[in-house]
TORLOTI-64992 format. One record per residue (C-alpha): residue number from 1; x, y, z. Coordinates in pm, 1 decimal. Example, Ala and Ser with C-alpha at 12.3 -4.5 7.8 and 13.67 -1.06 7.14 Angstrom:
2
num: 1&c1: 1230.0&c2: -450.0&c3: 780.0
num: 2&c1: 1367.0&c2: -106.0&c3: 714.0
REM end
This chain:
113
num: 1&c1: 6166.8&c2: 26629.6&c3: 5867.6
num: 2&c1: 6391.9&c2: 26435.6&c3: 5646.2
num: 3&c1: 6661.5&c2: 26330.3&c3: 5848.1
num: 4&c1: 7022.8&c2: 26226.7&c3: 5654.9
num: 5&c1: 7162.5&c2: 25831.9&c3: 5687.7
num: 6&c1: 7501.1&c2: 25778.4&c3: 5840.7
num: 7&c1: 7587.6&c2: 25455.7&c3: 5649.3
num: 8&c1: 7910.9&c2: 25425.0&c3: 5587.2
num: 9&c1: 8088.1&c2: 25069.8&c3: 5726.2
num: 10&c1: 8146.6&c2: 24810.0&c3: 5839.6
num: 11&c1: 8142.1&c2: 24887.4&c3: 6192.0
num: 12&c1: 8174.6&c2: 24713.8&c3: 6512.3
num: 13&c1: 7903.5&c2: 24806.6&c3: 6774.2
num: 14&c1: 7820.3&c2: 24729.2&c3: 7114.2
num: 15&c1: 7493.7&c2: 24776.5&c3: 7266.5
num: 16&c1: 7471.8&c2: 24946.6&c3: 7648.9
num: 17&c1: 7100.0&c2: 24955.1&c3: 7774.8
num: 18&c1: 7056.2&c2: 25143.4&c3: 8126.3
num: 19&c1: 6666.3&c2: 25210.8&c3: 8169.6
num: 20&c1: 6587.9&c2: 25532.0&c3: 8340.5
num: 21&c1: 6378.8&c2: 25465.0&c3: 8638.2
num: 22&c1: 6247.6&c2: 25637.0&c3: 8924.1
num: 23&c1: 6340.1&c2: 25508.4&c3: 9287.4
num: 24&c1: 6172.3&c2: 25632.4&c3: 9638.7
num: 25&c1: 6308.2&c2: 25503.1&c3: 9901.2
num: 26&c1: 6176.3&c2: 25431.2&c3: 10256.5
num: 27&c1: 6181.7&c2: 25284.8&c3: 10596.2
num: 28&c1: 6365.3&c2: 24963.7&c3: 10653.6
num: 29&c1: 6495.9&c2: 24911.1&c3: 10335.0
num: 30&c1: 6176.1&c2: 24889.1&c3: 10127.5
num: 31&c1: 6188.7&c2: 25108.2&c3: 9756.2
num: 32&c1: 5949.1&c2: 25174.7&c3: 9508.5
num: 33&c1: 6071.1&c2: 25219.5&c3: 9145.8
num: 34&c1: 5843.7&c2: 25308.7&c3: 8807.6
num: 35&c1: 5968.9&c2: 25367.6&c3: 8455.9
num: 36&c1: 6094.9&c2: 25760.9&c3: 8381.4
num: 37&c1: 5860.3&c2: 25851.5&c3: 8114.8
num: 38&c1: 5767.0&c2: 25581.2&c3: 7868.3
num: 39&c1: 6057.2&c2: 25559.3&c3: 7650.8
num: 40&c1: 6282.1&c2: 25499.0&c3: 7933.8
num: 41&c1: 6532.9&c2: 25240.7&c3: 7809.8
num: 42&c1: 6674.3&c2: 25427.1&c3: 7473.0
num: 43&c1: 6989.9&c2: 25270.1&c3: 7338.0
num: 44&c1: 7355.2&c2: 25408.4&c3: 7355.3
num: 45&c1: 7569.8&c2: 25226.2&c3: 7087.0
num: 46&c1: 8013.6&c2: 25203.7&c3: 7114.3
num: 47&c1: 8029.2&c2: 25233.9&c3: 6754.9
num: 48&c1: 8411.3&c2: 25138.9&c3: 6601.8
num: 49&c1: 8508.4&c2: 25161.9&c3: 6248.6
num: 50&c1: 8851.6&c2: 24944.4&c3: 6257.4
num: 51&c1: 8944.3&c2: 24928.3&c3: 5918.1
num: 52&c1: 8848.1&c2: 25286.4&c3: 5776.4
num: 53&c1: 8994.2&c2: 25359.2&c3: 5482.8
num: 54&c1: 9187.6&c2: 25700.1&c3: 5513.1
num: 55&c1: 8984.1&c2: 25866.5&c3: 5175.6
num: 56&c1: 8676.4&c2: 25823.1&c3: 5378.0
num: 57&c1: 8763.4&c2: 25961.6&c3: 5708.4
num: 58&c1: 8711.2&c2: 26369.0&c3: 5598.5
num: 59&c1: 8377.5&c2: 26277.3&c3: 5464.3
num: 60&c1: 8283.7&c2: 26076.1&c3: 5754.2
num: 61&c1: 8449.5&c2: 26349.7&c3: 6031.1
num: 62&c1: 8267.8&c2: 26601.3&c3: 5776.9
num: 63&c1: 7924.7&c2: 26459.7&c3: 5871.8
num: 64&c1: 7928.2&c2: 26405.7&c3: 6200.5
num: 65&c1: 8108.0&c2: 26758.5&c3: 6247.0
num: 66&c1: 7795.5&c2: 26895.9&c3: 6086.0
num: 67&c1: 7556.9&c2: 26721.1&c3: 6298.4
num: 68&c1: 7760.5&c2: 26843.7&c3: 6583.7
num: 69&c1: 7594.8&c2: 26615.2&c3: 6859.1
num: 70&c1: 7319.5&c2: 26814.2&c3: 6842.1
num: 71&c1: 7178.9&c2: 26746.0&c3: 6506.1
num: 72&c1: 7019.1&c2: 26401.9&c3: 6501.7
num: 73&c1: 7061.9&c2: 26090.9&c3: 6176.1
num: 74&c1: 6967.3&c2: 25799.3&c3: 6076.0
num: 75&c1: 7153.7&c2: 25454.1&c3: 6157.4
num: 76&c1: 7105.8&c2: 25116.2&c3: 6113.1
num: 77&c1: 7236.9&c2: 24907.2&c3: 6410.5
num: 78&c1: 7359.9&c2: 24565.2&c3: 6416.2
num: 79&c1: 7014.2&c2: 24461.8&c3: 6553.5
num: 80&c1: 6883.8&c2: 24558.6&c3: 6165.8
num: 81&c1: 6687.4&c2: 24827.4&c3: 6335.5
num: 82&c1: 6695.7&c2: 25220.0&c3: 6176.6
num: 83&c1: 6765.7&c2: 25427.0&c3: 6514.5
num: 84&c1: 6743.4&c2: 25792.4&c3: 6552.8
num: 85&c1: 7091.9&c2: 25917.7&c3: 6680.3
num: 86&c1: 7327.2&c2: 26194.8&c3: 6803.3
num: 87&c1: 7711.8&c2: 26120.1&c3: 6831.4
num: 88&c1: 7785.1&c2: 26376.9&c3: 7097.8
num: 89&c1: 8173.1&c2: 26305.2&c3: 7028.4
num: 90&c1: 8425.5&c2: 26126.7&c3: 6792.5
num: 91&c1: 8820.4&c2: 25988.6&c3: 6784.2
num: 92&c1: 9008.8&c2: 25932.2&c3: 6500.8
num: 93&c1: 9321.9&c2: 25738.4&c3: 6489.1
num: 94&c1: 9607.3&c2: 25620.6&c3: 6322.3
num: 95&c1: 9719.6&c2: 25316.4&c3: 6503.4
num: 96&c1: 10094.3&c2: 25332.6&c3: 6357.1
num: 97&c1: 10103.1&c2: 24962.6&c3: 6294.4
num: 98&c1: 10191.6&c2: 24935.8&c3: 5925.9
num: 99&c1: 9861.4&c2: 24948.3&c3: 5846.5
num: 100&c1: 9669.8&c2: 25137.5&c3: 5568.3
num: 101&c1: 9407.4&c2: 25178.2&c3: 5806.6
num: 102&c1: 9260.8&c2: 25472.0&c3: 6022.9
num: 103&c1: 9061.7&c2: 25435.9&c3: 6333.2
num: 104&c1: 8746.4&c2: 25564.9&c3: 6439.2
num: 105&c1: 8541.1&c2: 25555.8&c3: 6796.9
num: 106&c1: 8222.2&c2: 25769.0&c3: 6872.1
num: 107&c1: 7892.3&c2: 25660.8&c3: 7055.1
num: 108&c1: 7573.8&c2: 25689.5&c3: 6948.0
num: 109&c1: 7315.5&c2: 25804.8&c3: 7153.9
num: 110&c1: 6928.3&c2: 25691.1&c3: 7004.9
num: 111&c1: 6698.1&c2: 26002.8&c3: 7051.2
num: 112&c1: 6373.4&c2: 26093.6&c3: 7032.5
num: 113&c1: 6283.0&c2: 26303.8&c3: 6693.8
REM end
């Protein structure tokens, strides 16, 4: 399946890593934990486009409208890696500051195609 590229920018991007693991607990304190499945540790990127140019933002709002959080693209992090992604959710602002600028905040979640 040819998947389409989100790659419009500059963004900001931070990087939140929580690998799913497994815990059994026992007696007197003692645990056992194992990895959940071997892809356990898949990336969840705050992704902020500061700076977005207003002409942009119904193509942008367009395509990830389309995708719907369901529909997974293509996106090159900040890490130079290409990442399979859903954004389950988006904001767009205007941050009334005299600014020509719009605002825009969604997550994306790396999935497995």
């Amino acid at each position: 399946m040819a998947y389409q590229r989100f790659a419009w920018g500059p963004v900001t991007a931070q990087l939140k890593e929580e690998p799913e693991v497994l815990e059994a607990r026992f007696g007197e304190g003692y645990a056992q934990r194992s990895f959940n499945g071997m892809r356990n540790a898949l990336q969840l990127w705050e992704v902020s486009m500061p700076r977005l140019e207003p002409a942009f933002a119904p193509a942008i709002r367009g395509f990830l409208a389309d995708h719907g959080g369901v529909t997974p693209f293509l996106w090159r992090s900040l890490l130079g890696v290409d990442l399979l992604v859903v954004a389950p959710g988006w904001k767009i602002d205007d941050p009334k500051n005299g600014e020509p600028w719009l605002v825009l905040n969604t997550t994306f979640k790396e999935v497995i195609g």
